[in-house]
N, C-alpha and C positions, 0 to 999 in steps of 0.2 A: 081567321082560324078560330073555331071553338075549342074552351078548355070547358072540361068537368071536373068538379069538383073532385070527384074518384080520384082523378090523373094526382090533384096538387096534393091531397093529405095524405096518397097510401106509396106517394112515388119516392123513391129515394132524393135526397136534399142534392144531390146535384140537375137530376131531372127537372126539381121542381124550381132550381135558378136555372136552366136553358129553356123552359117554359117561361118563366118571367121574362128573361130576355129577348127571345121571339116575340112575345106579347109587345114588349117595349121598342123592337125595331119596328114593326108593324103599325103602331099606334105611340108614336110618343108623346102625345099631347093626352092621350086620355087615358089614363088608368084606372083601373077597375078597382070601386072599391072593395070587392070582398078578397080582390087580389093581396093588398096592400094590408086588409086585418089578417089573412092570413100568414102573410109574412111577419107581421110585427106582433102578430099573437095578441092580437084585439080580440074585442066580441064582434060578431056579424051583425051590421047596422047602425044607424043613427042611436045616440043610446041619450034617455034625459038626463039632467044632471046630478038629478038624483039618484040614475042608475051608474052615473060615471062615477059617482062617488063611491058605492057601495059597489064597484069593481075596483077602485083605486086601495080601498078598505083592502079588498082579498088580495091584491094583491103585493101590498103593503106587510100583511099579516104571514106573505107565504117569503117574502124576502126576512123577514125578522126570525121564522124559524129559520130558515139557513142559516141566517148570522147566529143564532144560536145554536144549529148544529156545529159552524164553525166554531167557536170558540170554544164548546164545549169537548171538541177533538183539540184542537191545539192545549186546551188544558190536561186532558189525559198525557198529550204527546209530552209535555212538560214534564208531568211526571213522572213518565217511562226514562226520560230521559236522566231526571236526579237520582232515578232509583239507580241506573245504569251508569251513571257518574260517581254514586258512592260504590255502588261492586267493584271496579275499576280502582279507586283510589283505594279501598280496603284492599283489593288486591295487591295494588304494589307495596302498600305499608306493611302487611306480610310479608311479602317477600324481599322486603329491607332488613324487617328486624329476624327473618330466619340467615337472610345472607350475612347480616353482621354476631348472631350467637355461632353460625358454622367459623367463623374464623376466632 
């Protein structure tokens, strides 16, 4: 069975693992490499090591801004959260000290 490329990048992610798996009942011994970068979200081809490096780079740089995305929302979230912890505790120290002047 022929795959085109069309099928695996524009087809929805289940299509595109029941086409792997065909591929793989058919042939289990040989797999296609642009199969296999496609899946694992490689570059297409033998790459020098100079060029794996300077992929390993971007891809290094693009995992570091996540982690920087993360943590720069878990740090907002924290402080949503103390602002939201002192309303709450001012709240009820209010209405301690209003409930104990009504009596």
């Amino acid at each position: 069975m022929v795959y085109q490329n069309f099928d695996l990048t524009t087809g929805s992610g289940s299509k595109r693992s029941q086409l792997m798996q065909q591929q793989l009942q058919q042939q289990p011994n040989s797999l296609d490499a642009s199969m296999l970068a496609q899946r694992d979200g490689t570059p297409m081809g033998e790459l020098s090591p100079h060029e794996e490096i300077l992929y390993l780079r971007r891809q290094l740089a693009k995992l570091n801004r996540r982690v920087l995305n993360i943590e720069i929302n878990n740090e907002q979230r924290m402080q949503r959260e103390k602002i939201v912890y002192c309303l709450g505790l001012a709240y009820f120290v209010l209405k301690t000290i209003f409930w104990l002047n009504r009596n």
